[in-house]
C-alpha positions in Angstrom: -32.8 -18.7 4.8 -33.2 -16.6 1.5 -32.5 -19.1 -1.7 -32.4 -18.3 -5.5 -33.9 -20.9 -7.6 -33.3 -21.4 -11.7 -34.8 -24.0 -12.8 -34.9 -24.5 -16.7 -35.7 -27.6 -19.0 -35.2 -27.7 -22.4 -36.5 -30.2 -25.3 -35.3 -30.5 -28.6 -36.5 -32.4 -31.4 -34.9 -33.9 -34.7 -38.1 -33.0 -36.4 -40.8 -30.4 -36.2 -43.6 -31.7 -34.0 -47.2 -32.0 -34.9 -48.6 -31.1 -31.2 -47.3 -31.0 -28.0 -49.4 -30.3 -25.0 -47.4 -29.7 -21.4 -48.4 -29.4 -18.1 -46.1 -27.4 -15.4 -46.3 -27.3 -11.6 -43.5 -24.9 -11.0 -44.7 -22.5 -8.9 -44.6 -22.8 -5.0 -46.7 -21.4 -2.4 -46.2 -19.8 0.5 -46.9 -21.7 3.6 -46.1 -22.5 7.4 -42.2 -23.8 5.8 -41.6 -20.8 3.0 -42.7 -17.5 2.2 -42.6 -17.1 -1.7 -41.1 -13.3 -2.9 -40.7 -13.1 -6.6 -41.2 -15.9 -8.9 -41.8 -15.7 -12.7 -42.3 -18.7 -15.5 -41.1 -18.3 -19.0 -42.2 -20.8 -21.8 -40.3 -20.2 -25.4 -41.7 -22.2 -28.4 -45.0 -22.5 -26.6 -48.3 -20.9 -25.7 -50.1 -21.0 -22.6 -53.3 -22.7 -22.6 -54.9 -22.2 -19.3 -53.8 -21.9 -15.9 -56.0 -23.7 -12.6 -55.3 -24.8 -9.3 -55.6 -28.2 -9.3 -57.4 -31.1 -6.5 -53.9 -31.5 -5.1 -53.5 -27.5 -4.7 -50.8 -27.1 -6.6 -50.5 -24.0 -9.2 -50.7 -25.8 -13.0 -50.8 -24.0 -16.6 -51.0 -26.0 -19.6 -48.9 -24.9 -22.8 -49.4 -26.1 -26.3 -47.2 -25.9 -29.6 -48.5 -26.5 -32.8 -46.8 -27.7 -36.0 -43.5 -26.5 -37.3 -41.5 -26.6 -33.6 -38.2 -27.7 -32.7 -37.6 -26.3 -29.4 -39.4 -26.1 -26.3 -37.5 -24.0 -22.9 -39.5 -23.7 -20.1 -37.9 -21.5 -17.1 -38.8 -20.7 -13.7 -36.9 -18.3 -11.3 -37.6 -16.5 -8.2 -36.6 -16.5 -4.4 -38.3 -18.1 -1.2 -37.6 -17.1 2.2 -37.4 -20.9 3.8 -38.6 -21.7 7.8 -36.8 -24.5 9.3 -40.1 -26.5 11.2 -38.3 -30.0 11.7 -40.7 -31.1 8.9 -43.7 -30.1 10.2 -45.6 -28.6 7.0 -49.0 -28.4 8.8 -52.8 -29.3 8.6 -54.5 -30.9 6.2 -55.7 -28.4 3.4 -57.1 -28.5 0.1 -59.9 -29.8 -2.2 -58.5 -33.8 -2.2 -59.4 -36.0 0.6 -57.4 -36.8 3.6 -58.6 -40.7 2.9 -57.2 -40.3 -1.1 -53.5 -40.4 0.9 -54.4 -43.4 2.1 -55.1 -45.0 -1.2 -52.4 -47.2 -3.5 -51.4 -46.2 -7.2 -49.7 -48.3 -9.5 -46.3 -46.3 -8.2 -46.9 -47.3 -4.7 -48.5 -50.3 -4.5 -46.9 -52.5 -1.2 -46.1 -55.6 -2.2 -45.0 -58.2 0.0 -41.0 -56.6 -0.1 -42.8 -53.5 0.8 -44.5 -54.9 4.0 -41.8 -56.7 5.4 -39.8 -53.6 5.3 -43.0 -51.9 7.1 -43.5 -55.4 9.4 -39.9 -54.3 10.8 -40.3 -51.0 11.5 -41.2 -51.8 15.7 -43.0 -50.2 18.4 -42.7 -46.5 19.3 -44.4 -43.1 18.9 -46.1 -42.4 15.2 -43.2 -39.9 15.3 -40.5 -42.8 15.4 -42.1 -45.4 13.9 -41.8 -43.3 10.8 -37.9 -41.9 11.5 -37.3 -45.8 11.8 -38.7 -46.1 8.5 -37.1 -43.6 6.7 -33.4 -44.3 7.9 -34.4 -48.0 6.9 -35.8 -47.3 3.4 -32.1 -45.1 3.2 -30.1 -47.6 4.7 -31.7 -50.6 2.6 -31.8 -48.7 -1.0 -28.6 -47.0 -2.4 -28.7 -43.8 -4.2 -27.8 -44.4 -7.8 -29.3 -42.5 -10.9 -30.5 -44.5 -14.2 -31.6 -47.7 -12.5 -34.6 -46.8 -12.2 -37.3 -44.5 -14.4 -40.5 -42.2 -14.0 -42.9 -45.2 -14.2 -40.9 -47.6 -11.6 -43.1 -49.3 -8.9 -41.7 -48.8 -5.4 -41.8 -52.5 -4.9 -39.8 -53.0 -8.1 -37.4 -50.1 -6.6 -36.7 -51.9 -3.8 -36.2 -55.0 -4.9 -33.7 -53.4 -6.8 -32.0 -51.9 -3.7 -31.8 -48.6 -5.7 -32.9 -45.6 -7.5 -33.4 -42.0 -6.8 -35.6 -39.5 -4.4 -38.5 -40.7 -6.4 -38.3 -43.9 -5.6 -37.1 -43.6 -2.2 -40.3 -41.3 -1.8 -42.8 -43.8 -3.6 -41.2 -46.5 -1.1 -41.9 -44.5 2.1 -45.5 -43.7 0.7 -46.2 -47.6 0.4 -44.6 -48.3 3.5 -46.3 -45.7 5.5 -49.6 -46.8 3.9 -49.7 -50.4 4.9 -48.2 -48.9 8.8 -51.4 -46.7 8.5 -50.8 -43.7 7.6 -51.7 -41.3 4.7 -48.8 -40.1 2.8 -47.7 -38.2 -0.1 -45.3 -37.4 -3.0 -43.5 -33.7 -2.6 -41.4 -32.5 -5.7 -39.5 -29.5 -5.0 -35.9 -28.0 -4.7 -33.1 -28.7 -2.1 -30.0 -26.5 -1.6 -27.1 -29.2 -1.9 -24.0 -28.6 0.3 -21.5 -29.2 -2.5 -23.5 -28.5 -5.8 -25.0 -25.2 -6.6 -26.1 -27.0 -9.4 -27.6 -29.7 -10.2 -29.6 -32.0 -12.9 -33.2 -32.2 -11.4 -35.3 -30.8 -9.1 -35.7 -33.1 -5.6 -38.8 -35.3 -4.0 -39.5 -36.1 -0.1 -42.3 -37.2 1.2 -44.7 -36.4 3.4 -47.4 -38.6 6.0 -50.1 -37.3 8.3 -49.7 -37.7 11.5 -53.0 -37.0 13.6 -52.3 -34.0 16.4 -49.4 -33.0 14.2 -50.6 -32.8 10.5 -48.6 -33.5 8.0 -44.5 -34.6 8.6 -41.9 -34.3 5.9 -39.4 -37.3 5.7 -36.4 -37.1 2.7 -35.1 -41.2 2.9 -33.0 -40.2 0.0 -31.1 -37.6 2.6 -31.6 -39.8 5.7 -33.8 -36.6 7.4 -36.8 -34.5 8.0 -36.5 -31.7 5.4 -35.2 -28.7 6.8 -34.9 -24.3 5.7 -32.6 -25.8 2.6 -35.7 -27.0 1.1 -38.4 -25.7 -1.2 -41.4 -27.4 -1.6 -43.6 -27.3 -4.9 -46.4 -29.8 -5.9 -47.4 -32.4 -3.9 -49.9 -35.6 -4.9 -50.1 -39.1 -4.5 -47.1 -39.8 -6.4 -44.9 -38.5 -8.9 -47.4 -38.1 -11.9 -49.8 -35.9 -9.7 -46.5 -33.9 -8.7 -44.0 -33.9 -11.8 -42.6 -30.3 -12.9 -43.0 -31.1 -15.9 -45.4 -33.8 -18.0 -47.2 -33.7 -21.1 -47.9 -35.5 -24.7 -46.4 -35.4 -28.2 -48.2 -36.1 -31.1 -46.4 -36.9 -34.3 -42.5 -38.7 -35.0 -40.4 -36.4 -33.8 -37.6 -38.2 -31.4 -37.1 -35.8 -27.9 -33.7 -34.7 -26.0 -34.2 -33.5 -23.0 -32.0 -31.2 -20.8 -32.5 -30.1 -17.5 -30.4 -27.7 -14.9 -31.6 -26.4 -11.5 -29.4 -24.0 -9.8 -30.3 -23.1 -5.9 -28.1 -20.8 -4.2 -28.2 -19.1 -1.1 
């Protein structure tokens, strides 16, 4: 499947800003799931910095704007030709560690919420044990935007009983952790059925399986990402994945807007 992907964030501030640093990971790579054709980033208000692959290997430039700015637009576009693998993504690649998967961060730290919810999952292939968890993790915590935020623990999440992909991702990673299993945040796109657009980009996860590599699991979606997905960045969690992150130096109070279009 061919999709067309817009994805454009915009910040405004009451004030000019002193300094503002960002860093963006919003370009994808071609791989066993997607074959990347054009693709372009556009920054307005902003210089870029530098530009590096990063530990995690995901594509990452770092823009600044010095005093005087009230505007920042950051847009990337392009197409990708996706490959439905029934979630497959592959081997293990890249500069990080297969044993850094299996470590916690302060995101997805398993409390004991966490590993009862693991405790339950059963007996069964590695393959299973993990579809069990997913439609459990989906089944146990609802869908429901501004209950949670960026810096929410899974644990907190899901004592909660709900948030968004993030958190249904930071949950599986815990889960999968303490069942075993290295695991990992994916931020990327998903082409919705109803909704050409939409208000953010989308997050699965992703755990190793040995004689498999790694598998993609979307508890937010209740399935193995498919050829309507895109993926991005990938990390521990959401702050070694985010689109977009950075720092702002000075008083200046931010509003944010974000829109994400993906079309067939």
């Amino acid at each position: 499947m061919r999709l067309k992907i817009t994805h454009r964030t915009e910040y405004r501030y009451d004030q000019p800003v002193q300094y503002l640093l960002q860093r963006l990971r919003l370009l994808p790579s071609s791989g066993r799931t997607q074959t990347v054709g054009s693709w372009a980033i556009r920054v307005e208000g902003a210089r870029e910095e530098v530009r590096f692959t990063d530990h995690f290997g995901n594509d990452t430039r770092l823009v600044s704007a010095e005093s005087g700015q009230n505007s920042i637009t950051v847009e990337a576009t392009g197409d990708v030709t996706t490959h439905d693998t029934a979630g497959v993504t592959g081997p293990h690649q890249g500069f990080a560690p297969l044993w850094l998967f299996a470590q916690q961060t302060p995101l997805t730290t398993a409390g004991e919420g966490i590993r009862a919810l693991a405790g339950a999952v059963g007996q069964g292939t590695e393959i299973e044990r993990l579809h069990t968890l997913m439609g459990a993790i989906r089944e146990r915590v609802a869908y429901r935007p501004g209950t949670t935020s960026v810096v929410t623990p899974a644990e907190e999440a899901l004592a909660l009983k709900s948030g968004v992909c993030q958190d249904h991702s930071h949950i599986f990673i815990a889960a999968a952790g303490t069942l075993g299993f290295p695991a990992r945040y994916v931020s990327g796109y998903l082409m919705m059925d109803a909704d050409v657009e939409q208000a953010a980009s989308h997050a699965w996860a992703e755990a190793y399986v040995v004689g498999l590599g790694w598998v993609a699991f979307d508890p937010a979606n209740g399935i193995s990402p498919d050829e309507r997905y895109v993926r991005v960045a990938t990390g521990r969690d959401y702050r070694d994945a985010s689109p977009v992150s950075g720092i702002l130096l000075g008083q200046a109070q931010e509003k944010l807007a974000v829109t994400v279009t993906v079309e067939q």
